[in-house]
DRENDO-1510 file (C-alpha; in Angstrom, 1 decimal, always signed):
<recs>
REC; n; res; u; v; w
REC; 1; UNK; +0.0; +0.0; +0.0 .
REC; 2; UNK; +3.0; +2.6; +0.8 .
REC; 3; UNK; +4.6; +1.9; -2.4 .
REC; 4; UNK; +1.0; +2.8; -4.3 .
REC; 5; UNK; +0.8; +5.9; -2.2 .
REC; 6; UNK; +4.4; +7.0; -2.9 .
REC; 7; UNK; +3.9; +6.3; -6.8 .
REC; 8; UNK; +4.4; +10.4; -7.3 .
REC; 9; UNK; +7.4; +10.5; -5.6 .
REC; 10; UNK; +9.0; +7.1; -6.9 .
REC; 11; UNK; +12.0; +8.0; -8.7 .
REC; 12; UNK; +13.1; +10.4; -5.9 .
REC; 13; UNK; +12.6; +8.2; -3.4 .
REC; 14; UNK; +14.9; +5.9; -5.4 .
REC; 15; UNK; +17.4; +8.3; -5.0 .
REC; 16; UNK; +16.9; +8.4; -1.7 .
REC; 17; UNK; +18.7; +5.5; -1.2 .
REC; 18; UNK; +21.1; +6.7; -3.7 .
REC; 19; UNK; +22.1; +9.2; -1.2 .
REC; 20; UNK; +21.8; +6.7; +1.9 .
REC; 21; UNK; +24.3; +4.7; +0.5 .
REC; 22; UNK; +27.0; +7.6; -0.9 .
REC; 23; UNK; +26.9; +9.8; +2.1 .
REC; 24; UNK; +27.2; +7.1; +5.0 .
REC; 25; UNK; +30.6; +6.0; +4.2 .
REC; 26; UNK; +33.4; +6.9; +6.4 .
REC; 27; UNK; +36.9; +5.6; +6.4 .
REC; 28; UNK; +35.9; +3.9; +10.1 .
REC; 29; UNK; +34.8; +0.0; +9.1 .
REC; 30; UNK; +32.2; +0.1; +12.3 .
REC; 31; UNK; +30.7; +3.0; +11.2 .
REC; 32; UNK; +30.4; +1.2; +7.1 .
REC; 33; UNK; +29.4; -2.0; +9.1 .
REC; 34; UNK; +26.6; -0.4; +10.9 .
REC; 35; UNK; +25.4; +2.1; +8.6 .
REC; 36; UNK; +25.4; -0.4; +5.6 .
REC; 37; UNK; +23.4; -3.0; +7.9 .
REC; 38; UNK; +20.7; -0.4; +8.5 .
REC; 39; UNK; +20.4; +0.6; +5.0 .
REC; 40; UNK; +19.9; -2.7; +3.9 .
REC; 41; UNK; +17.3; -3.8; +6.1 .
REC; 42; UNK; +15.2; -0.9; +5.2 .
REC; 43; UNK; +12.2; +0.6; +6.2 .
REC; 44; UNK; +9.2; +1.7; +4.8 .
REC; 45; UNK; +10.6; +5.4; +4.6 .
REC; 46; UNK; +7.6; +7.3; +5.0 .
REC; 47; UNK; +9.2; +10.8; +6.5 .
REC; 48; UNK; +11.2; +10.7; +3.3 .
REC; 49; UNK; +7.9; +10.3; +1.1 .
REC; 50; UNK; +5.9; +12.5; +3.4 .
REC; 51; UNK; +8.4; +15.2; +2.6 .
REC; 52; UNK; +8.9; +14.7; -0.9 .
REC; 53; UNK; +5.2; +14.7; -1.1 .
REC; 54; UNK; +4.8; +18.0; +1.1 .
REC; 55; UNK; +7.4; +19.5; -1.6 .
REC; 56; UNK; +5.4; +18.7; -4.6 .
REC; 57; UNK; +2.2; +20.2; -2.9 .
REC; 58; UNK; +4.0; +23.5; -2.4 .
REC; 59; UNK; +5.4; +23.4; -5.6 .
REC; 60; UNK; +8.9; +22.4; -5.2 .
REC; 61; UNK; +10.0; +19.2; -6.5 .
REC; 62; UNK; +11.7; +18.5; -2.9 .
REC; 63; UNK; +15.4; +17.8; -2.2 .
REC; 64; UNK; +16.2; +13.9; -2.5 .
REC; 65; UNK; +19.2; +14.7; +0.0 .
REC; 66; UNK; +17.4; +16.6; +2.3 .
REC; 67; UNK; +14.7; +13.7; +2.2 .
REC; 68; UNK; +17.6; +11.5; +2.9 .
REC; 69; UNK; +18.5; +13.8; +5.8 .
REC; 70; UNK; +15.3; +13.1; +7.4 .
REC; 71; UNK; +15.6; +9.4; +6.9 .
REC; 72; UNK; +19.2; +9.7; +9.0 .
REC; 73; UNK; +17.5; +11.5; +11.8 .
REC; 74; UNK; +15.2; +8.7; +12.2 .
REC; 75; UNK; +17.6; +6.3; +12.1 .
REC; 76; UNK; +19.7; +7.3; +14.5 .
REC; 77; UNK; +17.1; +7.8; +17.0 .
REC; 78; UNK; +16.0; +4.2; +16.8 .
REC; 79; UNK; +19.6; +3.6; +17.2 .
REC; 80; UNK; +19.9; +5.7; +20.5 .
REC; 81; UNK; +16.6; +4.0; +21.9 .
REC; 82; UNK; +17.3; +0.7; +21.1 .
REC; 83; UNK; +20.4; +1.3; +23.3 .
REC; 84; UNK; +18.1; +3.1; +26.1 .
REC; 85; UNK; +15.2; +0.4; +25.6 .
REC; 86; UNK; +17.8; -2.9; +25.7 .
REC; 87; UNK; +16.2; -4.0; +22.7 .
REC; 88; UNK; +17.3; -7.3; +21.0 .
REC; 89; UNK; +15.3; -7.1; +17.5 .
REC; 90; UNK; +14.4; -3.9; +15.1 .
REC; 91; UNK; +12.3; -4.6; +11.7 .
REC; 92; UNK; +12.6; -8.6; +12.7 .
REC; 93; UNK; +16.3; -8.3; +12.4 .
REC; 94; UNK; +18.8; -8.2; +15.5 .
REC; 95; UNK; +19.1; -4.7; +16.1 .
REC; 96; UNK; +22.6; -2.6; +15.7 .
REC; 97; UNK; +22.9; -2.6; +19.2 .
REC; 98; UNK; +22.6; -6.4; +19.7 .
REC; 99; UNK; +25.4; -6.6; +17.1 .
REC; 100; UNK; +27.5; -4.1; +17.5 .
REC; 101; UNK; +27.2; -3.3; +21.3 .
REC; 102; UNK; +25.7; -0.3; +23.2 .
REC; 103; UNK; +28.9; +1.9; +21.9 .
REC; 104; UNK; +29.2; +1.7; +18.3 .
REC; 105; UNK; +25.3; +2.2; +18.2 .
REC; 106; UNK; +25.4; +5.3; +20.0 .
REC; 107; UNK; +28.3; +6.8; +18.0 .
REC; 108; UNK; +27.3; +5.9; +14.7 .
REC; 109; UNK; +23.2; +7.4; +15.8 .
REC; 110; UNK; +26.0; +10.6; +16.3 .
REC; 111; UNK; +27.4; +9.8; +13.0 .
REC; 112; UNK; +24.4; +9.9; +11.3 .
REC; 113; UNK; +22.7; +12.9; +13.3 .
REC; 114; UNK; +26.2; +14.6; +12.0 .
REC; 115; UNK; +25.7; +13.9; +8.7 .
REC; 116; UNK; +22.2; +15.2; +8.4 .
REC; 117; UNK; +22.8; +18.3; +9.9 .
REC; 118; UNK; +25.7; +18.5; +7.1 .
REC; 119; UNK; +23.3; +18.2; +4.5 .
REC; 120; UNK; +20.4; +20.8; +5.6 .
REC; 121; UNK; +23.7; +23.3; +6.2 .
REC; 122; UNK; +24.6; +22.9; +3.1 .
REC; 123; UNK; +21.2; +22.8; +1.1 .
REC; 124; UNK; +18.9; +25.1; +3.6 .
REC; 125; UNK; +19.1; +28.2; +4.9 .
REC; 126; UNK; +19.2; +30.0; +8.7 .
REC; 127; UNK; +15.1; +29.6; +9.4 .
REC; 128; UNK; +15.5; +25.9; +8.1 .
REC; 129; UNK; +18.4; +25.1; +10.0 .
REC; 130; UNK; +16.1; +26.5; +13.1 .
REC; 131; UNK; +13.6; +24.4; +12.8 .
REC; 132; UNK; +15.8; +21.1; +12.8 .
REC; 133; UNK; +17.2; +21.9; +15.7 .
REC; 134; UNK; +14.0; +22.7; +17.4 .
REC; 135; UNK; +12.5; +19.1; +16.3 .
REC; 136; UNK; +15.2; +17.7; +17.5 .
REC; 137; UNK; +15.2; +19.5; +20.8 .
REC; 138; UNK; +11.4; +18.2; +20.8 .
REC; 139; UNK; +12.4; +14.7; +20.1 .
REC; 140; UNK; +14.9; +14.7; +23.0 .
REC; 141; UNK; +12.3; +16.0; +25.3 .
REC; 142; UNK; +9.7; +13.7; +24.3 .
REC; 143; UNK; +12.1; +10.8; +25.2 .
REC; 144; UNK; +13.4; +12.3; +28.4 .
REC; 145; UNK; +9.9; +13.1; +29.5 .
REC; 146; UNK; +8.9; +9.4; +28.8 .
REC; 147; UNK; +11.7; +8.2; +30.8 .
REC; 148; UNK; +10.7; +10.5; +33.8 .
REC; 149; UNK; +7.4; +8.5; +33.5 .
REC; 150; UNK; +8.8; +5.2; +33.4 .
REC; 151; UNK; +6.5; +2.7; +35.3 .
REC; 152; UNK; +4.3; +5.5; +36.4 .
REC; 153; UNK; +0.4; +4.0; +36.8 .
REC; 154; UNK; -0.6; +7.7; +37.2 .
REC; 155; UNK; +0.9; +9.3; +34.0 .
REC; 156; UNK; -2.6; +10.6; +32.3 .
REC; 157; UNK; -3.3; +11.2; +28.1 .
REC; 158; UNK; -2.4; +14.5; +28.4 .
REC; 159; UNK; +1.4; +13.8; +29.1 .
REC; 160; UNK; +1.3; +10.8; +27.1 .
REC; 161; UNK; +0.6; +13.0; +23.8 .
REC; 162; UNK; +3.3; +15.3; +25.1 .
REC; 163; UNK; +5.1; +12.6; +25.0 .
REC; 164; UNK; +4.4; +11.5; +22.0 .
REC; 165; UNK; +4.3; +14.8; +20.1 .
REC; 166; UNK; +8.0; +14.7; +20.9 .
REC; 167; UNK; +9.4; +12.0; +20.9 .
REC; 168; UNK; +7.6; +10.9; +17.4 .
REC; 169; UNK; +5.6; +13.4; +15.8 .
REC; 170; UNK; +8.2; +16.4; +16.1 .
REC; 171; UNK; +10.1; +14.8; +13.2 .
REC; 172; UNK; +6.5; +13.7; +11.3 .
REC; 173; UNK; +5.9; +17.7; +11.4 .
REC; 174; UNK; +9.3; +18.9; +10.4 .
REC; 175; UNK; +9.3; +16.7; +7.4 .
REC; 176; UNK; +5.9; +18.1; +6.5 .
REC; 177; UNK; +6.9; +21.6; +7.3 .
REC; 178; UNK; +10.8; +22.3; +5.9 .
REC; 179; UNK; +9.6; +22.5; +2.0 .
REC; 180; UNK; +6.6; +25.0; +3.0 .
REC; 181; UNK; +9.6; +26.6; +5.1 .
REC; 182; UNK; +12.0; +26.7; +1.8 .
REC; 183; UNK; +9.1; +27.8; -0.9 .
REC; 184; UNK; +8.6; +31.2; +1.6 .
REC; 185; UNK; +4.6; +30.3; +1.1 .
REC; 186; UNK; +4.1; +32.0; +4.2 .
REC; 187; UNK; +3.3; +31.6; +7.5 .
REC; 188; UNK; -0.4; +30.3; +7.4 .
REC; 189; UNK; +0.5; +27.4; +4.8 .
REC; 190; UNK; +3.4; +26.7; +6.9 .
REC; 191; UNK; +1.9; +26.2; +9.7 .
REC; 192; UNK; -0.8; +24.0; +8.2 .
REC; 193; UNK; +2.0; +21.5; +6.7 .
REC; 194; UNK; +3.3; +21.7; +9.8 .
REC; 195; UNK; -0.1; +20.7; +11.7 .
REC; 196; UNK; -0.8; +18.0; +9.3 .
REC; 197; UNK; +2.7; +15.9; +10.1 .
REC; 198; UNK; +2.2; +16.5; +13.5 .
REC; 199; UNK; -1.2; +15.3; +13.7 .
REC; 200; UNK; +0.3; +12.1; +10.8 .
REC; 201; UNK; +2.8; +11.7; +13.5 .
REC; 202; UNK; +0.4; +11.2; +16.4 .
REC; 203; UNK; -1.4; +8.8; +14.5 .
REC; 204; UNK; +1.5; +6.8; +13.4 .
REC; 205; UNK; +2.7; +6.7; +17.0 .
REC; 206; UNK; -1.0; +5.8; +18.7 .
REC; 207; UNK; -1.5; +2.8; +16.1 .
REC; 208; UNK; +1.8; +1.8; +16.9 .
REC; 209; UNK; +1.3; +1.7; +20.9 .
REC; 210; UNK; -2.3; -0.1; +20.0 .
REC; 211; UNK; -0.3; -2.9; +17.5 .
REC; 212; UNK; +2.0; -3.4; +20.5 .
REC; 213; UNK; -1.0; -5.3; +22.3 .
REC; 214; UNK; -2.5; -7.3; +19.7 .
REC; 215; UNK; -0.6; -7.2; +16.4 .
REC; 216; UNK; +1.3; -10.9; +15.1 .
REC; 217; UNK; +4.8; -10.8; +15.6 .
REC; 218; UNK; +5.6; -12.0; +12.5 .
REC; 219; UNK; +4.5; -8.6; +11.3 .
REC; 220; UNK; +5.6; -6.2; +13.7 .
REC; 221; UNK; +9.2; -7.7; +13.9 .
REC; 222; UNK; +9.5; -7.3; +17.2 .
REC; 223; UNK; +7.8; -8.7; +20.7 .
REC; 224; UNK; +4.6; -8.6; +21.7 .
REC; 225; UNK; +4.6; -5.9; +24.6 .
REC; 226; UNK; +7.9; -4.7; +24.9 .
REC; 227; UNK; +6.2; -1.1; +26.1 .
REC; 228; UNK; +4.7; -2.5; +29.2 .
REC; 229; UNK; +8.0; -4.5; +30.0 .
REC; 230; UNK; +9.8; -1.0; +29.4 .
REC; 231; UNK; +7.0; +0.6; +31.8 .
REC; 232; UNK; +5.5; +2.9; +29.2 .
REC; 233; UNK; +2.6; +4.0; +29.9 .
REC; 234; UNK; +0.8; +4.2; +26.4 .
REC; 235; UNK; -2.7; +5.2; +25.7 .
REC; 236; UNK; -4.2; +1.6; +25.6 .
REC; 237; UNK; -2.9; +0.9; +29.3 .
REC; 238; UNK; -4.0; +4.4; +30.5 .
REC; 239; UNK; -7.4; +4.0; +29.3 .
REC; 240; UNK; -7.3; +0.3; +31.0 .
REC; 241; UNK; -6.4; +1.6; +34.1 .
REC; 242; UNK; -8.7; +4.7; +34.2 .
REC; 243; UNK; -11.8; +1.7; +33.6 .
REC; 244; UNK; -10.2; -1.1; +35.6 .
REC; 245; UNK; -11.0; -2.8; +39.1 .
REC; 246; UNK; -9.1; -2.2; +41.5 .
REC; 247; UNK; -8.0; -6.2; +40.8 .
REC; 248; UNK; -7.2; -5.8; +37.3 .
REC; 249; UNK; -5.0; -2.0; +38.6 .
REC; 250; UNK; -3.2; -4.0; +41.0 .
REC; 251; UNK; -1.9; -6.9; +38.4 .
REC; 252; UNK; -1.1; -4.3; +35.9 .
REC; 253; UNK; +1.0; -1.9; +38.0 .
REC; 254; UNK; +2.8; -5.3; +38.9 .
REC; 255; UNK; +3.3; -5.9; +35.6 .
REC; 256; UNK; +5.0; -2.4; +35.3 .
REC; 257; UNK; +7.0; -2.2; +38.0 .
REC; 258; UNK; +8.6; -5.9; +37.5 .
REC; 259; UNK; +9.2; -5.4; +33.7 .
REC; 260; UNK; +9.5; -9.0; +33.3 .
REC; 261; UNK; +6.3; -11.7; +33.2 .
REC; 262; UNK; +5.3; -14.5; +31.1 .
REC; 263; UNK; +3.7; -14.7; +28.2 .
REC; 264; UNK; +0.8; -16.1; +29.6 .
REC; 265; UNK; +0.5; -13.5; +32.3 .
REC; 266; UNK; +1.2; -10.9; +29.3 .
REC; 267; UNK; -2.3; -12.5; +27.6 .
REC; 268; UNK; -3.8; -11.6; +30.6 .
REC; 269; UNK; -3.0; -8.1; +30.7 .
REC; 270; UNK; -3.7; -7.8; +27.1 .
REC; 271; UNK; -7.1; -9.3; +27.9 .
REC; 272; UNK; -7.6; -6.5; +30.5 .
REC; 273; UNK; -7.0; -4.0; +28.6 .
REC; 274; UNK; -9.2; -5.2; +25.6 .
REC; 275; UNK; -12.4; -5.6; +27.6 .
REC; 276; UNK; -11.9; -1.7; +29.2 .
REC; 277; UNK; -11.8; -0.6; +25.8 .
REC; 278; UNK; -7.8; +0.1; +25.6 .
REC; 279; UNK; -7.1; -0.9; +21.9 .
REC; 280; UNK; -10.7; +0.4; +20.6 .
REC; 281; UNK; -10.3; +4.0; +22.4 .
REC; 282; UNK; -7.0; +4.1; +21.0 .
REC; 283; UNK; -7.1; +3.0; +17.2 .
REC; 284; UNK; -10.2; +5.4; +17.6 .
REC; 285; UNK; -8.2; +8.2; +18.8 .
REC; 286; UNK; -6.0; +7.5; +16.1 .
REC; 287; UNK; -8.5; +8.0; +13.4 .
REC; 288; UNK; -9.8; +11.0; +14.6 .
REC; 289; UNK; -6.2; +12.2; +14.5 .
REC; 290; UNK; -5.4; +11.3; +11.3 .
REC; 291; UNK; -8.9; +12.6; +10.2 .
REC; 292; UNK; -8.0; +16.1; +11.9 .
REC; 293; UNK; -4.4; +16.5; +10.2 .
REC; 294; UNK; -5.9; +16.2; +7.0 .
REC; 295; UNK; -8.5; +19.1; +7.5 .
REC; 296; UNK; -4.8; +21.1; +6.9 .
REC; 297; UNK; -4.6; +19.7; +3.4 .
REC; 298; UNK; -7.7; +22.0; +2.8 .
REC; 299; UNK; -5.3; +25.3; +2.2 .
REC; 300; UNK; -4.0; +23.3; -0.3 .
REC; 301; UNK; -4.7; +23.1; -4.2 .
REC; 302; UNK; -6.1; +19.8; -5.6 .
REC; 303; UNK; -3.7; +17.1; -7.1 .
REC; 304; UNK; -2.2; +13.6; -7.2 .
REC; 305; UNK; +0.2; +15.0; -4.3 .
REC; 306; UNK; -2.4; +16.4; -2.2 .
REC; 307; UNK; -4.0; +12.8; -2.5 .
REC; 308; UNK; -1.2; +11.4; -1.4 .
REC; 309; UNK; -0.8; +12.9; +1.7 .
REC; 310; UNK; -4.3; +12.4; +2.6 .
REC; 311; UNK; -3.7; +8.4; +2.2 .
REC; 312; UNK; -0.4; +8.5; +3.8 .
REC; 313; UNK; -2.5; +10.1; +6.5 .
REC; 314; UNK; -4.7; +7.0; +6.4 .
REC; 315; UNK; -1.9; +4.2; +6.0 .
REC; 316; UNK; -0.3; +5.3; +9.6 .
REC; 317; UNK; -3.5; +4.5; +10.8 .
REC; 318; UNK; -4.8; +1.4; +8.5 .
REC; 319; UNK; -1.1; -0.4; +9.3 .
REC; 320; UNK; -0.2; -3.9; +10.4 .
REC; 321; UNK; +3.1; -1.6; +11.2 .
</recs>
């Protein structure tokens, strides 16, 4: 479905991968090991597309390096919380970290961070450069802040979408934003782009912590709830625990605190937060997101691209992951 949705940007998102592949090279083998590892098990790359798509809607035809940019800044912060989450397995493959050690992941994350910062120097001005900097700054904060809610039975929606508005969306929105920011279009169409990958972002982020309940593992490519054995509290559990007995409150706050439970035990959870309406509240919430971001599209001129971001809007929400 992502690779019907990304038909109008095809060939640059072809040479997306171009650039992947010519400007992380370094004459340090780890950093060719890593980097080339990465690259190869892929991704779906939709902040590239969701950029290149933004581009074309505000009539640019949208920097492949720039796109690739965006693509490093990802990767390097699944890199850096692969390290901070332990995890053994990334897009069903053992993740850098598992292969590499805590180290190398964490200074090749700084390689690539380095990298794309090079590029948007070099291709965008001051205001763009500004605006980089600020989403990461919000990405950082959305991580920290998670962190400072680690295992937290209390934490409530509204800090779980800051939480989320930083630590995911804030790259979703700066992707959507940066071409509005180049073509000068002014401040009102900016800020729409902007609105509509933040609200894509959210989305993305709530289907993910939904998926992490009940989706196979054979197509997530990683195990079934890792965020409640890393004590996040995501949407699904803090709707489960706002509707809960005091029973079902007790054995999921255990669950938190221990971080480590069998699978059965895991079932039950998953079963408790199903019948208080954790996964339906939040695939609904989800939608209404997604349906909300696109309302931005509106100060927008028809066309293919426009379409495009509409169903990209749809596919974070419509995913398996």
């Amino acid at each position: 479905m992502i690779d019907r949705i990304c038909i109008p940007v095809g060939e640059a998102l072809s040479e997306v991968e171009r650039v992947l592949e010519n400007e992380l090279v370094s004459n340090v083998k780890t950093i060719d090991s890593i980097t080339g590892y990465l690259i190869g098990n892929g991704g779906k790359r939709i902040r590239p597309a969701l950029f290149l798509l933004s581009a074309r809607v505000v009539g640019l035809h949208g920097s492949p390096r720039q796109a690739a940019a965006i693509e490093m800044l990802h990767t390097a912060s699944l890199l850096h919380d692969d390290v901070i989450d332990d995890a053994p397995v990334r897009r069903g493959y053992p993740s850098a970290r598992a292969r590499w050690g805590n180290q190398a992941s964490v200074l090749v994350g700084d390689f690539m961070l380095s990298r794309a910062s090079m590029i948007f120097a070099q291709e965008g001005g001051a205001e763009l450069l500004l605006a980089l900097a600020q989403a990461m700054g919000h990405t950082t904060e959305g991580e920290l802040l998670e962190i400072e809610h680690q295992s937290d039975a209390e934490t409530g929606a509204e800090t779980y979408m800051r939480i989320i508005s930083g630590k995911t969306a804030s790259l979703f929105s700066f992707a959507a934003a940066a071409p509005a920011i180049t073509a000068s279009v002014g401040k009102q169409l900016e800020e729409a782009m902007r609105s509509f990958g933040l609200g894509v972002g959210q989305a993305f982020q709530l289907t993910d912590d939904a998926l992490d309940y009940v989706a196979d593992e054979a197509c997530t490519g990683k195990s079934q709830g890792i965020d409640l054995r890393e004590g996040k509290l995501t949407y699904p559990l803090i709707v489960a625990l706002s509707k809960s007995t005091p029973k079902e409150r007790a054995r999921i706050r255990s669950a938190l605190i221990s971080g480590s439970f069998a699978r059965e035990e895991f079932r039950g959870i998953v079963d408790i937060v199903e019948r208080n309406g954790g996964i339906e509240s939040t695939l609904r919430l989800a939608r209404e997101t997604a349906a909300k971001a696109k309302e931005s599209l509106v100060f927008f001129k028809p066309s293919i691209e426009r379409d495009s971001l509409a169903q990209l809007a749809d596919y974070a929400v419509s995913r398996n992951r």
